[in-house]
C-alpha positions in Angstrom: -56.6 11.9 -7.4 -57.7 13.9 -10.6 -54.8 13.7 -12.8 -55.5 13.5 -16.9 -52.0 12.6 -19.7 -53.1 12.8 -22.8 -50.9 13.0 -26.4 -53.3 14.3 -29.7 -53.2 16.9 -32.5 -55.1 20.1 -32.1 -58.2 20.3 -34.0 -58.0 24.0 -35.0 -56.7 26.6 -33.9 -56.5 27.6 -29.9 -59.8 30.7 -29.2 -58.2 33.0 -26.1 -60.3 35.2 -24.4 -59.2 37.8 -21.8 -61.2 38.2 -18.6 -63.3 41.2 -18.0 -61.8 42.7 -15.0 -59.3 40.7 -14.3 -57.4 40.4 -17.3 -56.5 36.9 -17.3 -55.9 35.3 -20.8 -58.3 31.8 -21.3 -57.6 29.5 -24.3 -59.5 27.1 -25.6 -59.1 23.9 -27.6 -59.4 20.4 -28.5 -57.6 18.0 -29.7 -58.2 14.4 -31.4 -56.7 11.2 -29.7 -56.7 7.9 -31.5 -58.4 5.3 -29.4 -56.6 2.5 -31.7 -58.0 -0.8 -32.8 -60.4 -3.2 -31.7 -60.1 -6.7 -31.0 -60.7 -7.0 -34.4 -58.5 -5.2 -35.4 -61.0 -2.5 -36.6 -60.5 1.4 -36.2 -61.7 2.1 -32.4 -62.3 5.7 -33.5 -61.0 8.8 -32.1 -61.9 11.1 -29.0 -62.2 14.8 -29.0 -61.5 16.4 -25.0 -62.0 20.3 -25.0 -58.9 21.6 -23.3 -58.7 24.8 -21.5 -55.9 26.9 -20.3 -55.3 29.8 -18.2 -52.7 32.6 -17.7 -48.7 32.1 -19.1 -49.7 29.1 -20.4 -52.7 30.3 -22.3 -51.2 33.2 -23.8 -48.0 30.8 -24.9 -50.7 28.6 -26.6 -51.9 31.8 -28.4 -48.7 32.2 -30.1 -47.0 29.3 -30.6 -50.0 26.7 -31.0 -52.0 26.0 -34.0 -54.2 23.4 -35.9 -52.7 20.0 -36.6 -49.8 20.2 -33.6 -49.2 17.4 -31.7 -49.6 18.7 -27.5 -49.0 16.9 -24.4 -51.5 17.9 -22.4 -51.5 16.9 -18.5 -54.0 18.9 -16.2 -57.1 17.8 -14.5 -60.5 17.0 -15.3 -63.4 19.4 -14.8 -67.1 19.5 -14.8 -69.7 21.7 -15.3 -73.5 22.3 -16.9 -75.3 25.3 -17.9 -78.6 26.3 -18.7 -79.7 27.1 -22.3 -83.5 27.5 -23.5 -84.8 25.8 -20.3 -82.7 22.6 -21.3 -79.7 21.8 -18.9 -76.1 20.7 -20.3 -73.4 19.1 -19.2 -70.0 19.4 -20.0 -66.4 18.0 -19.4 -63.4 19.7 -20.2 -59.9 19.5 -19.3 -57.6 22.1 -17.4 -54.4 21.9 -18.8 -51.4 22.7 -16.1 -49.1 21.5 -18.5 -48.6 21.9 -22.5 -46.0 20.5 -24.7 -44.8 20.8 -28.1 -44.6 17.0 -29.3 -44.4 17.8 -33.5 -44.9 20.9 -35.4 -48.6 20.8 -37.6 -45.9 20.9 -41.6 -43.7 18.2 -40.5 -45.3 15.4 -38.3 -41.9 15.2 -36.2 -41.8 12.4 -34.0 -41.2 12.9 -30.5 -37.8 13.9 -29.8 -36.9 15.9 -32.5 -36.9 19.4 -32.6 -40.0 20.8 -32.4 -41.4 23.9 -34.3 -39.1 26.3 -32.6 -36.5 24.1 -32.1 -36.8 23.4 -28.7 -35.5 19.2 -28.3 -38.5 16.7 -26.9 -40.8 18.7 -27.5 -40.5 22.6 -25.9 -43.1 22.0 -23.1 -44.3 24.8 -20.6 -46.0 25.6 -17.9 -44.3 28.3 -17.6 -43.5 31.9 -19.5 -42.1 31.4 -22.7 -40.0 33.3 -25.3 -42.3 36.3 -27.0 -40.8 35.0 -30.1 -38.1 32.4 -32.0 -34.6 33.2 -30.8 -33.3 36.0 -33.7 -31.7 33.9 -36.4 -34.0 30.9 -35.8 -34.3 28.7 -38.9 -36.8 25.2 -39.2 -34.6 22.1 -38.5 -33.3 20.5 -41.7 -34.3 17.1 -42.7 -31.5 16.2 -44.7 -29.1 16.6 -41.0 -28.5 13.1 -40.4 -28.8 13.2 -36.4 
């Protein structure tokens, strides 16, 4: 089984490409996961998986997705290597079937609350999403008491 859950905060903000001839959108990303502490209690550090996504879900990320977002990400693992001045390289990535909005990148929301546009837990996809916030939209207020 290849199956990859992972919660983080986008590093910057998503590159998409479009395929040559077949017109398919590609984004690209990473995002940083806290590993947590030691048994010392030190820092552990933090991880940094490229994530990739394809179609629907990569041209949602293009709109909607930018640095400092916490994601959801569940997908698969995926490697690869390439050839570059006769010195071979290996890489791992992450191919995200799944995306979800977790916090927006101004507010740090917790999990649960409304996310940036105002979808509750989160506004995940995998599928297409809204070419834009629903007309009248306005940012949650923090003041609400629910």
């Amino acid at each position: 089984m290849n199956q990859v859950c992972l919660i983080g905060r986008i590093t910057r903000d998503p590159e998409v490409r479009y395929g040559a001839q077949s017109q398919t959108a590609v984004a690209r990303f990473s995002i940083a996961i806290n590993r947590g502490k030691d048994r010392n209690g030190n820092d552990a550090g933090t991880d940094y998986p490229n994530i990739v996504c394809f179609g629907k879900t990569a041209e949602t990320v293009e709109k909607y997705v930018t640095k400092g977002m916490q994601l959801g990400i569940t997908g698969k693992l995926q490697t690869g290597s390439y050839e570059k001045n006769g010195q071979r390289h290996y890489t791992v990535e992450v191919v995200a079937d799944r995306v979800e909005f977790l916090s927006s990148a101004e507010s740090g929301q917790r999990s649960g609350e409304r996310g940036q546009y105002g979808a509750p837990g989160g506004g995940g996809f995998d599928a297409p999403a809204p070419a834009a916030p629903p007309e009248g939209f306005e940012e949650a207020n923090e003041d609400i008491p629910f």
